[in-house]
N, C-alpha and C positions, 0 to 999 in steps of 0.2 A: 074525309072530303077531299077532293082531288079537283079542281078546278082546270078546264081546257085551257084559257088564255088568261085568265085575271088573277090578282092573290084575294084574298080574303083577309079582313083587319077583324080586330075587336075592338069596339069604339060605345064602353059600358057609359060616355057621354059624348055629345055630340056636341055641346056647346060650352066656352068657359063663363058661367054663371054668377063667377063670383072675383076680384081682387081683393088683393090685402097692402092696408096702408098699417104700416109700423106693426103693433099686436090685433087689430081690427078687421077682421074680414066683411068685407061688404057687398051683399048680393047684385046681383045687374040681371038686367032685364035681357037673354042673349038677343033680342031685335036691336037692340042698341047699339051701332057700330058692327052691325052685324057679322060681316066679311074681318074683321079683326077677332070677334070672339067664336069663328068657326072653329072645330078643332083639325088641325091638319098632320097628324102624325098619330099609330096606331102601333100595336104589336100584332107583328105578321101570324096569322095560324096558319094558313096554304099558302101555296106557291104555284102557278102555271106549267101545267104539264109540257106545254106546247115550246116553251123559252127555256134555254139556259141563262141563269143569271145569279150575281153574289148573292141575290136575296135567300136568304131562311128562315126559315118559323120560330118565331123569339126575336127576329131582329125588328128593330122598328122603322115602319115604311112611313114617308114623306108625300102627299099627294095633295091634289088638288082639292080644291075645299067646295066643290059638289058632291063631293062622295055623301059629307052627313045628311044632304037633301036628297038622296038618291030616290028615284023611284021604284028602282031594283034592286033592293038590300039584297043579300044572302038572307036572312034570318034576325030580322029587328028584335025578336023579344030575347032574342041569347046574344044582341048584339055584334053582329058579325054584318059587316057589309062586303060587296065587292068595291075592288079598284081598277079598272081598265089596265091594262098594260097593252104594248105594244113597244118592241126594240128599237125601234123607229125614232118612238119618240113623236113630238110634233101634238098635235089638236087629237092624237089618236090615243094619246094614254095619260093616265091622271097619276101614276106614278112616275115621282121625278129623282129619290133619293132614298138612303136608307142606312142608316145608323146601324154598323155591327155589333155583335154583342162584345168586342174589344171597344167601342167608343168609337171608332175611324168611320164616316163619312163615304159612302160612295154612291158618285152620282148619277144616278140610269139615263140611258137615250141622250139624246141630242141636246140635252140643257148644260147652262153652266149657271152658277151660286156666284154672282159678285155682291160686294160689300160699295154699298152707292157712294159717290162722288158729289157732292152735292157745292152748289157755289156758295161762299162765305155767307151768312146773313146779313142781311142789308142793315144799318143802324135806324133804329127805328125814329120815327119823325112824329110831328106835332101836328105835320097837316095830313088832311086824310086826302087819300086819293081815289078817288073813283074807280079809275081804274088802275092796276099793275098786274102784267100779264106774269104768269107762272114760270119759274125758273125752269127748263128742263131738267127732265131727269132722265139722264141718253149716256151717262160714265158710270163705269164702276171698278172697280180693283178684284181681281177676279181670286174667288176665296175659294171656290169646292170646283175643281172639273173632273172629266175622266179622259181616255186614252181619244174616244172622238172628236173633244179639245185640243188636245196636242197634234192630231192630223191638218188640225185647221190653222198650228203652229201658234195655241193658244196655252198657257201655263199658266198653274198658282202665281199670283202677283203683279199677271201683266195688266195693264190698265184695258180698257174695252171701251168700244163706243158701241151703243146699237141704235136699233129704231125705234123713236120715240114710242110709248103704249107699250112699252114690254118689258117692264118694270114693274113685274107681280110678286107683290110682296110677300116673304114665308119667314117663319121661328125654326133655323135650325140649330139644332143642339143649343139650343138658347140665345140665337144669335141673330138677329134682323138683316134679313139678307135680299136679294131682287134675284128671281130665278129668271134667266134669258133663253129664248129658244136659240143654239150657237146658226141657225139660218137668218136671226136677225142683228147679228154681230155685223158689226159694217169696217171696223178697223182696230186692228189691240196695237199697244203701243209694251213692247218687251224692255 
């Protein structure tokens, strides 16, 4: 199978169904917190004819977590879906990252991986309040980029500000992280 513009994953589940507290595994409903128990990372079997790119078949790809609602699998009962790609980057592709089979991290398109910033917690209090509006979540310390971050004179470690709402949360390599599209970086602080 040779695919024109997209890869193709193996995703033998779609949803994580179950946690485990100490020796207890405990099923869960995947509707329940749903967008947290999507699964967002697969093992690559194709690759895009049409792109060069690090990705290979074995490595595992990092994507957008409509893929498992797709309306356009590849092939649901052998479990194989497609994943948009585009080099670009941006709302045109659902892959954003991709795990080598060394371990090393690299990041496709236009996104950067920071690790959020978050304001201290407030101590919590006795009276209730009606209202308290949400902390932003607009910083992060930038964890995974690639060479189209560093045009932008963006590096591992620099701090980032972007625009609010784009702070889409992903697990990689087991690590909770806010993927940003690097169009809505507003200032890094090196």
């Amino acid at each position: 199978m040779k695919p024109l513009r997209d890869f193709i994953v193996f995703l033998p589940e779609l949803f994580t169904d179950k946690v485990k507290l100490g020796d207890t595994e405990i099923y869960i409903d995947p509707k329940w917190n749903e967008f947290d128990n999507r699964i967002m990372s697969a093992e690559v079997k194709a690759v895009p004819l049409k792109y060069k790119t690090e990705v290979e078949v074995g490595d595992t790809l990092y994507f957008h977590h409509h893929v498992v609602i797709s309306p356009n699998p590849f092939d649901v009962k052998q479990g194989l879906y497609f994943v948009r790609y585009d080099p670009l980057g941006g709302t045109a592709t659902q892959a954003y990252a991709v795990k080598k089979k060394d371990g090393s991290i690299k990041v496709l398109g236009n996104w950067v991986f920071v690790k959020p910033i978050l304001p201290p917690e407030k101590p919590k209090s006795l009276i209730i309040n009606i209202y308290e509006p949400e902390e932003p979540k607009d910083k992060g310390e930038v964890y995974y980029c690639n060479e189209n971050a560093t045009e932008y004179g963006i590096g591992v470690g620099d701090t980032v500000r972007f625009r609010g709402s784009s702070d889409y949360e992903m697990k990689i390599n087991g690590e909770r992280l806010w993927r940003v599209l690097l169009d809505f970086v507003d200032y890094v602080q090196n």
